[in-house]
C-alpha positions as a printed NumPy array, in Angstrom:
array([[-62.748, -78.112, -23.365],
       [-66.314, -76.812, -23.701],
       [-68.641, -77.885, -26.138],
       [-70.442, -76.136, -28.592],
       [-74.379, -75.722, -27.491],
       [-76.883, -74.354, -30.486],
       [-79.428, -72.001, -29.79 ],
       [-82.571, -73.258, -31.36 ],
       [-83.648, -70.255, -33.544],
       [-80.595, -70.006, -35.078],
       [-82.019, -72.909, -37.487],
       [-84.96 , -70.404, -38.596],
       [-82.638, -67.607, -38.558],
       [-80.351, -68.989, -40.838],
       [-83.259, -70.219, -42.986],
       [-84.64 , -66.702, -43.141],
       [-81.084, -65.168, -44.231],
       [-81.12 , -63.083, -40.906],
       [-77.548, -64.509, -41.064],
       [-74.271, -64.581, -43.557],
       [-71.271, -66.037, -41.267],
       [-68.778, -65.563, -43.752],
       [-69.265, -61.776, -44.187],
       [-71.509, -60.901, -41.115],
       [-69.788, -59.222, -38.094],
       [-69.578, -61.93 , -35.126],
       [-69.102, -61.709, -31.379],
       [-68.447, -63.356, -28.273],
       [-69.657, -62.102, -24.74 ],
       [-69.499, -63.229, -21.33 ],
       [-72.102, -64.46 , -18.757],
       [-72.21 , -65.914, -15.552],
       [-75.681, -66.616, -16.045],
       [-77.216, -69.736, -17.386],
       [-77.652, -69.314, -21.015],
       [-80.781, -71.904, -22.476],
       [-81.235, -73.086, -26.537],
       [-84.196, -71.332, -26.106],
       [-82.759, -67.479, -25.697],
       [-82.836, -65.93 , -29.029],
       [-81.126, -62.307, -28.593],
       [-78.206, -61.071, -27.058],
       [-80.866, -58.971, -24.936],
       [-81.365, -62.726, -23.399],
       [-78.07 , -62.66 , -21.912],
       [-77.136, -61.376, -18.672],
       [-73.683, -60.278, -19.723],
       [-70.802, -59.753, -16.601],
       [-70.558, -56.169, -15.72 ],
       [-68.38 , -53.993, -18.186],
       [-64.699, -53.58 , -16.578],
       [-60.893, -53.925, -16.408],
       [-61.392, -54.981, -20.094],
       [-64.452, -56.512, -20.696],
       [-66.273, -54.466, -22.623],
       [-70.762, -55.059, -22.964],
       [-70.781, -56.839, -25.83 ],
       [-67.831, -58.629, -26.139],
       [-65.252, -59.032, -28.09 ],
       [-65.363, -59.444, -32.098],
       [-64.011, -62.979, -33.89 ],
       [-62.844, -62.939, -36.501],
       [-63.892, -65.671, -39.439],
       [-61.018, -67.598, -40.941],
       [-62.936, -69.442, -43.259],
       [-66.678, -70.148, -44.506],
       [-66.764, -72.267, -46.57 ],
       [-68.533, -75.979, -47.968],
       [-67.378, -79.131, -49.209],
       [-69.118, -81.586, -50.862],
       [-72.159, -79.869, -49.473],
       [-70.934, -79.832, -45.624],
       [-70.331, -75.884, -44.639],
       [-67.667, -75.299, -42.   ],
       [-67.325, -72.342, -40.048],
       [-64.399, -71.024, -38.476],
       [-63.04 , -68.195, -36.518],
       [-59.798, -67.259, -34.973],
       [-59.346, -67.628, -31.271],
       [-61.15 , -64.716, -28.77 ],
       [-58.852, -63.763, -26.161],
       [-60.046, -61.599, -22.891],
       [-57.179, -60.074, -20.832],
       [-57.832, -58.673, -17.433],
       [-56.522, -54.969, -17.   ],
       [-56.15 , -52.812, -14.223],
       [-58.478, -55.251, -12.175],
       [-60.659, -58.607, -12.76 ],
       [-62.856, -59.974, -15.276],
       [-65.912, -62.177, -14.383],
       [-66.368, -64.301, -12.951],
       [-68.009, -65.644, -16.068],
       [-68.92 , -69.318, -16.78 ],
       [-70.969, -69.233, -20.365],
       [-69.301, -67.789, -23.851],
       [-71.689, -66.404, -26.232],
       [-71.744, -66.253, -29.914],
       [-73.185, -64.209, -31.353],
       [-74.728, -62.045, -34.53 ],
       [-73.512, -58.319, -34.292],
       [-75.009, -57.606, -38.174],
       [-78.196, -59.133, -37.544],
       [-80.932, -56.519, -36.319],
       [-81.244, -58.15 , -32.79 ],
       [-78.25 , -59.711, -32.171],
       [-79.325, -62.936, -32.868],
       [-77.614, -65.616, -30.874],
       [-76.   , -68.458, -32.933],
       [-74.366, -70.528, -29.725],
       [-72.602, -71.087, -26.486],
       [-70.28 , -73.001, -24.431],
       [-70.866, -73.803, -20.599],
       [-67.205, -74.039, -18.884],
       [-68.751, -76.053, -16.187],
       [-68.084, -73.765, -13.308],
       [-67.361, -70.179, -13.216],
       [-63.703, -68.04 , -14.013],
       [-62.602, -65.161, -12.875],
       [-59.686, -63.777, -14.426],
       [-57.13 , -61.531, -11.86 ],
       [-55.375, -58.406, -13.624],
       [-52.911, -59.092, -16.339],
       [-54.919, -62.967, -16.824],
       [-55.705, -64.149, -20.214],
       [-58.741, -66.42 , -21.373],
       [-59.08 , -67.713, -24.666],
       [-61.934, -69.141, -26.399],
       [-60.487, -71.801, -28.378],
       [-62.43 , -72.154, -31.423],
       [-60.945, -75.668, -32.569],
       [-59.414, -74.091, -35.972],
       [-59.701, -78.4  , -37.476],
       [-63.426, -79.056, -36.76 ],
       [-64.099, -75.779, -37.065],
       [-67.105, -74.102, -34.463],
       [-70.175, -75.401, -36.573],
       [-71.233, -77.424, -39.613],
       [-74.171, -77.682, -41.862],
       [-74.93 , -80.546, -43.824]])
């Protein structure tokens, strides 16, 4: 399973209220490109080419909670799943999330697969938020 990478301006965004997870709408794209915690935007991103269901831009996720507890916040989102139609999708290596509300689409993190995927027509992928851990914390 991937791990969860932050991008580094997320810190300042969320200190500047650029972001509210638990209303704000949230997305995940694709890129076969090496994404860095210094990129701040999806503009950053080199994003795989829009076809047989991938859409620029991504997909949205959806938050199933947000939410503290004794002052540790947990975010988490349902599962993303891409499905190949009519063609392939990728190949793709890096899942982005992202900010779709925020006025640049600020990046909030990514996971590296290790190696890239292509996904043949009628193949799934999903991004496996881990619904326990959820895909961030603040304490």
């Amino acid at each position: 399973m991937a791990t969860y990478n932050k991008i580094n301006s997320f810190v300042e965004a969320m200190a500047e209220k650029k972001h509210d997870l638990g209303s704000d709408t949230l997305k995940v794209a694709l890129s076969n490109t090496a994404v860095s915690a210094g990129m701040t935007v999806l503009a950053n991103v080199t994003q795989i080419s829009q076809a047989n269901g991938y859409t620029t831009g991504g997909k949205q996720a959806t938050q199933s909670s947000s939410a503290q507890t004794s002052g540790t916040y947990k975010l988490v989102l349902a599962d993303v799943i891409f499905t190949a139609s009519g063609g392939s999708v990728g190949p793709f290596r890096y899942v982005v999330l992202y900010d779709d509300t925020a006025t640049n689409d600020e990046l909030v993190g990514w996971w590296d697969y290790g190696s890239s995927i292509t996904l043949s027509d009628t193949e799934t992928f999903t991004t496996d938020f881990d619904s326990s851990a959820g895909v961030l914390t603040l304490a």
